[in-house]
Residue frames as qw, qx, qy, qz and C-alpha x, y, z in Angstrom:
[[0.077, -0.240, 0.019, -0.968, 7.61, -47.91, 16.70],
 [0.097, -0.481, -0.770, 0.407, 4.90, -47.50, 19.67],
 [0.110, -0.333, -0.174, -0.920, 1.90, -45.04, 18.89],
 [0.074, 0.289, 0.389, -0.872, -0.36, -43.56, 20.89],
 [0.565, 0.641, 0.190, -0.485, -2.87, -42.24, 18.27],
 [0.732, 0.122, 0.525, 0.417, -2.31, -44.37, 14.89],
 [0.140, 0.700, 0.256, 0.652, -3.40, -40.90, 12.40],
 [0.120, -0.025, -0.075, 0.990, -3.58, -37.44, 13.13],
 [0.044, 0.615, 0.787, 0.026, -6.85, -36.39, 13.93],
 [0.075, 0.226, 0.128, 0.963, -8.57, -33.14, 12.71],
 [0.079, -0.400, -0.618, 0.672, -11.15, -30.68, 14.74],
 [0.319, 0.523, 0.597, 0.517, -13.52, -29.31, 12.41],
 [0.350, -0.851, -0.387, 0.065, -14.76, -27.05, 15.11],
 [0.501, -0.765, 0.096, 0.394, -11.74, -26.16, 16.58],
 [0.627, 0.725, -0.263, 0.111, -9.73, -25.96, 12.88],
 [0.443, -0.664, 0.586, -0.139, -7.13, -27.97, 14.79],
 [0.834, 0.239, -0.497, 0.001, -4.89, -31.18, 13.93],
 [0.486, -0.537, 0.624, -0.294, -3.36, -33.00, 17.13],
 [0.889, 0.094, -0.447, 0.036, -1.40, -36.24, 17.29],
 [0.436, -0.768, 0.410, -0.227, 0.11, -37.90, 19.83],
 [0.804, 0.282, -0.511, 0.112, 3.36, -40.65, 19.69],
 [0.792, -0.519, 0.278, 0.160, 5.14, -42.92, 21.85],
 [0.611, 0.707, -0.320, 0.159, 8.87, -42.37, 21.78],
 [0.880, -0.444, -0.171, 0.010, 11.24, -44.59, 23.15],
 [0.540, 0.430, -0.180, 0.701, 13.59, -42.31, 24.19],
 [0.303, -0.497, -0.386, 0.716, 14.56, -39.77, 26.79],
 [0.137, 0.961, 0.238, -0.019, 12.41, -36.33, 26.78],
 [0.371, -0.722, 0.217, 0.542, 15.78, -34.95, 26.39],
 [0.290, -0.186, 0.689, 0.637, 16.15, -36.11, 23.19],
 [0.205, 0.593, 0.706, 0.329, 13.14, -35.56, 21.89],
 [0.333, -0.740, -0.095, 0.577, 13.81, -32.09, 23.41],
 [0.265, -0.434, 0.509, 0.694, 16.88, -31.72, 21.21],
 [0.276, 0.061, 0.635, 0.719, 15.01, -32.84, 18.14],
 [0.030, 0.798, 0.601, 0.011, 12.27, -30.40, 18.35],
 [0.189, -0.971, -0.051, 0.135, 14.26, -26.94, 19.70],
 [0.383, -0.636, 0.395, 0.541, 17.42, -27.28, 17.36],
 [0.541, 0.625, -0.322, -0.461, 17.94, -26.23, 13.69],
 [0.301, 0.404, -0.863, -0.043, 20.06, -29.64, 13.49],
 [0.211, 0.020, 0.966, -0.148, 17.45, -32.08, 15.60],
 [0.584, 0.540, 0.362, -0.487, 14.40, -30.78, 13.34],
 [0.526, 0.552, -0.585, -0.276, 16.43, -31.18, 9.86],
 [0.022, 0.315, -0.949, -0.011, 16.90, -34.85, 11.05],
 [0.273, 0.395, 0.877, -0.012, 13.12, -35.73, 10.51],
 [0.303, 0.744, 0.399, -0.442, 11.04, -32.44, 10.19],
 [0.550, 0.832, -0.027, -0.065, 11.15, -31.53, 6.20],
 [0.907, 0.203, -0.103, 0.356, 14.88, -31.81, 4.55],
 [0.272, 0.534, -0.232, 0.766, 16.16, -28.11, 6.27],
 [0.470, -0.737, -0.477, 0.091, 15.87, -26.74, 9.37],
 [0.280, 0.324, -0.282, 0.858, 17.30, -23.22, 11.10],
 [0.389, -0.821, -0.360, -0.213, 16.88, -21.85, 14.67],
 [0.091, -0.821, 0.357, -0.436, 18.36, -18.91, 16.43],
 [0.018, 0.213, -0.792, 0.572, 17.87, -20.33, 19.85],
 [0.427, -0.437, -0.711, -0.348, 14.79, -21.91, 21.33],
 [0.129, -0.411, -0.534, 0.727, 13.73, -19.47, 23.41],
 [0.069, 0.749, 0.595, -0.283, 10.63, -16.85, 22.61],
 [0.112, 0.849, -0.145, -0.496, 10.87, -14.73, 19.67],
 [0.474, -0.289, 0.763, 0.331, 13.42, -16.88, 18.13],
 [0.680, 0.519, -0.247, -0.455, 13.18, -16.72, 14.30],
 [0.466, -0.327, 0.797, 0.200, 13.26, -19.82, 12.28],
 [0.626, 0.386, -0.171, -0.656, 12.76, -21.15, 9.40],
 [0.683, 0.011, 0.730, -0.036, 11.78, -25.30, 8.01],
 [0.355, 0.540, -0.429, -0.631, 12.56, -26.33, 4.20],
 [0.790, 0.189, 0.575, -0.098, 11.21, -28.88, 1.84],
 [0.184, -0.401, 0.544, 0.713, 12.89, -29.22, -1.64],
 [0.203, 0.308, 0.831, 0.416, 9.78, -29.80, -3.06],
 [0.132, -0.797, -0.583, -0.082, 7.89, -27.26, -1.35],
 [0.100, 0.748, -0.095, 0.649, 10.26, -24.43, -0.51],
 [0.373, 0.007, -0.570, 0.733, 11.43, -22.75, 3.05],
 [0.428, -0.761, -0.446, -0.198, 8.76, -21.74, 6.06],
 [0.007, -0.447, 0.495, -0.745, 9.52, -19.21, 8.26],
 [0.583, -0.626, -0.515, 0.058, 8.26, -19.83, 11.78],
 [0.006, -0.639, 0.187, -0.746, 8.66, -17.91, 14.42],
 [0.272, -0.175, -0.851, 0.414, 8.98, -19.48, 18.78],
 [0.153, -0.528, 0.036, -0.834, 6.24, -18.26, 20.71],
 [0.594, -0.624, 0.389, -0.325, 6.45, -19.90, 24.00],
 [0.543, 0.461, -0.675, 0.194, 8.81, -22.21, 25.51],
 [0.692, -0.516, 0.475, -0.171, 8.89, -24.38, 29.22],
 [0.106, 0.667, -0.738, -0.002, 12.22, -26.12, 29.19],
 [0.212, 0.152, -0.956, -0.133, 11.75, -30.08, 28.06],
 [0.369, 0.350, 0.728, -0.460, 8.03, -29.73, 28.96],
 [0.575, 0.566, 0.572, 0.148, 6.90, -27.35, 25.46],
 [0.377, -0.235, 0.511, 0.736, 7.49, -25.73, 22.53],
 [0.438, 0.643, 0.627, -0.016, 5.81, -23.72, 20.14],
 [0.240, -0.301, 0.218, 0.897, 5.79, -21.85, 17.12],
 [0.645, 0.687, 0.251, -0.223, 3.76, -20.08, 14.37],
 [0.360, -0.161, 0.733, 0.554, 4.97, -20.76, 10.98],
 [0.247, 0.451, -0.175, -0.839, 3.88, -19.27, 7.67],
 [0.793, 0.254, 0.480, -0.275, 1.56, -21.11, 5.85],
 [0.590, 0.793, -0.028, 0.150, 3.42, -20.25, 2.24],
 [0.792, 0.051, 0.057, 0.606, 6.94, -20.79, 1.32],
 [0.496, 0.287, 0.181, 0.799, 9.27, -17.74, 1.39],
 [0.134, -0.765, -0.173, -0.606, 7.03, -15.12, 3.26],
 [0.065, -0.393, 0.403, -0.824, 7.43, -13.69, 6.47],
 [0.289, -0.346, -0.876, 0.170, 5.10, -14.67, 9.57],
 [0.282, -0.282, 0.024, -0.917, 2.11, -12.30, 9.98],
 [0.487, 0.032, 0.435, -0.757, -0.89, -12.61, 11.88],
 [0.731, 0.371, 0.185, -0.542, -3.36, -13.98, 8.89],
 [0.668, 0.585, -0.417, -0.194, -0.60, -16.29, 7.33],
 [0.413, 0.304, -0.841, 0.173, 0.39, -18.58, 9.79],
 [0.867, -0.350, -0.341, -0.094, -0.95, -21.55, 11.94],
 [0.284, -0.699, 0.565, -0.333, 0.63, -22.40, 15.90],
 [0.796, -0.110, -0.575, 0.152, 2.17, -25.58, 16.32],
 [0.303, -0.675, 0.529, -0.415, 2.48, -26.97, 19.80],
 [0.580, -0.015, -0.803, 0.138, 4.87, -29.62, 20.86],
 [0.593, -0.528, 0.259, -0.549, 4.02, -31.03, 24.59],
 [0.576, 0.236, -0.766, 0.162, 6.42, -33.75, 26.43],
 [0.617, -0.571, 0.374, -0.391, 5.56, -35.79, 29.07],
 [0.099, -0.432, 0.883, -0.158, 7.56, -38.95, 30.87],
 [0.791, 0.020, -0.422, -0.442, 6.80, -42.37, 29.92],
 [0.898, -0.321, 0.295, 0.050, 7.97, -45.62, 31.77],
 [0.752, 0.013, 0.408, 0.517, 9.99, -46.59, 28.88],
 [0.469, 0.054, 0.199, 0.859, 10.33, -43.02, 27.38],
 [0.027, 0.332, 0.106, -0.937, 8.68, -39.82, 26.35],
 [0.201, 0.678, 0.673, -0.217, 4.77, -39.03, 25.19],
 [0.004, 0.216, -0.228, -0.950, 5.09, -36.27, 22.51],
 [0.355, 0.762, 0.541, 0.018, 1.22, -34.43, 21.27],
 [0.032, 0.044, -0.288, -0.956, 1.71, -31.52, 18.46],
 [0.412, 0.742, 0.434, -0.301, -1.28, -29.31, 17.82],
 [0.121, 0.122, 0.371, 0.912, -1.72, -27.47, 14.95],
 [0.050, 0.635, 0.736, -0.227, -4.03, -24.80, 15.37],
 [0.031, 0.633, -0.027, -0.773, -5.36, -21.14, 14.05],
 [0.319, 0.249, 0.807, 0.429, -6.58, -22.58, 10.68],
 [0.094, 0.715, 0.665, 0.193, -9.43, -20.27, 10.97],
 [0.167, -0.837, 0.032, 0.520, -7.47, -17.21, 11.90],
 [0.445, -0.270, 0.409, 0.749, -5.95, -17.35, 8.22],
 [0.551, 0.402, -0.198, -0.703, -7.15, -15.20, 4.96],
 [0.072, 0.220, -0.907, -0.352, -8.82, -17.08, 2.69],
 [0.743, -0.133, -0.313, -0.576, -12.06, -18.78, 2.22],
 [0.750, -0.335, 0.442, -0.360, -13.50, -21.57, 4.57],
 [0.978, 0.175, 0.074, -0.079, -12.70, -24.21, 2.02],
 [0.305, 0.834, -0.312, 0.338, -9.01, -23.23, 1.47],
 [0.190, -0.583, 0.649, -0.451, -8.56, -23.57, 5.02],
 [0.889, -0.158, 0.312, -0.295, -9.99, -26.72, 5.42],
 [0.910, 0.368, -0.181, 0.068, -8.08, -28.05, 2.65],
 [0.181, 0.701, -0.519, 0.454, -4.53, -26.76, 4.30],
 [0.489, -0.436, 0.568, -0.498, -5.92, -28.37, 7.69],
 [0.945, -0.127, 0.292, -0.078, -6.54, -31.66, 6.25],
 [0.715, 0.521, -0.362, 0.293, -2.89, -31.80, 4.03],
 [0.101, -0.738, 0.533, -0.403, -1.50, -30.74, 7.28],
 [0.752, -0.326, 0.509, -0.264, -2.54, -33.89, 8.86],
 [0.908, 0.408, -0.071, -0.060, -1.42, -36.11, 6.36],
 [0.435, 0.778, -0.257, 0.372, 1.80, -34.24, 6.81],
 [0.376, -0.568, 0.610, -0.405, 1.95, -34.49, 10.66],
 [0.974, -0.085, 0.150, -0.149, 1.48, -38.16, 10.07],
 [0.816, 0.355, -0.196, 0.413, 4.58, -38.57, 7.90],
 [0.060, -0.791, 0.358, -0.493, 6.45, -36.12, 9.98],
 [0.532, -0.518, 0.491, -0.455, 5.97, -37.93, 13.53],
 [0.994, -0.013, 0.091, -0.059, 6.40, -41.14, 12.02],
 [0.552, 0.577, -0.275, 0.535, 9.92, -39.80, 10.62],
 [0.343, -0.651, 0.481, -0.477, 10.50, -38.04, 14.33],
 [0.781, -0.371, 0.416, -0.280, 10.17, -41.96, 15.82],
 [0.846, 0.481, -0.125, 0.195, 11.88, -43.69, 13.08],
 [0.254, 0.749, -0.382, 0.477, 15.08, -41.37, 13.85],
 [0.565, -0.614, 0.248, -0.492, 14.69, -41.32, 17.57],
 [0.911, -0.183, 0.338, -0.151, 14.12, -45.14, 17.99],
 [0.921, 0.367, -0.020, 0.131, 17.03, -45.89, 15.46],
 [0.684, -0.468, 0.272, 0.489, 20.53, -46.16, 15.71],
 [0.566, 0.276, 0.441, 0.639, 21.07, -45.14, 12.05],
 [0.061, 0.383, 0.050, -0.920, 21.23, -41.61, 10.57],
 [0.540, 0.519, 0.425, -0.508, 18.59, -40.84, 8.63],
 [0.575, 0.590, -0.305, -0.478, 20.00, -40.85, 5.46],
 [0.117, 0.449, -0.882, -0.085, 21.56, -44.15, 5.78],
 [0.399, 0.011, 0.834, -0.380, 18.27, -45.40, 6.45],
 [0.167, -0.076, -0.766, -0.616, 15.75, -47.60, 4.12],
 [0.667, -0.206, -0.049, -0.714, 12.08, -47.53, 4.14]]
């Protein structure tokens, strides 16, 4: 596995997390496992559902330890990015003051495909200042294990469950 940025790195300012990975794959496929209910359930948490990956598009990401996130697309350029808000709390709807924007962004490597996720809008959520900080630094912890699971998959021949740490 090739990174880019070794951690996730948080914006105190900007209440923002942003990582970026090297994946040695075609942007097509890192495409597919970002903007389908079946290529985000193969790293991102142990569920995944999406309509369609196009604007509006409800969806929703599950962790059996932590419950099911709605999200919700809100803008899309075809194998370039991708983005959604997503509820910050298992099992609720996506409102305004309860959910954070992730954005994926692919660009073309030599030997494959450059993928940066923000997370951002930490400071657009209810809640006290400390609250939200704490949510913004578990997220990063979280986008670390995530995107290390996204390049694991990707870069491996094996499904994921047949694979060993």
């Amino acid at each position: 596995m090739s990174e880019i940025e070794n951690s996730a790195v948080v914006d105190e300012d900007d209440f923002s997390v942003a990582r970026t990975v090297h994946v040695r794959v075609a942007r097509e496929r890192v495409w597919e496992a970002i903007t389908t209910g079946a290529g985000l359930s193969s790293w991102f948490g142990d569920t995944a559902e999406l309509e369609a990956a196009r604007v509006g598009a409800a969806g929703s990401l599950g962790w059996e330890d932590f419950g099911d996130y709605a999200f919700v697309v809100t803008a899309v350029l075809d194998h370039y990015l991708f983005e959604f808000r997503w509820a910050k709390d298992p099992g609720v709807d996506v409102e305004r003051d309860n959910a954070t924007s992730v954005r994926f962004v692919l660009m073309d490597a030599p030997d494959g495909t450059i993928l940066t996720v923000v997370e951002s809008g930490f400071d657009t959520l209810a809640g006290d200042e400390e609250s939200k900080r704490e949510l913004l630094h578990g997220n990063r912890e979280g986008w670390n294990f995530e995107l290390d699971e996204l390049v694991r998959v990707l870069e491996s021949s094996e499904p994921r469950e047949e694979r060993r740490p």
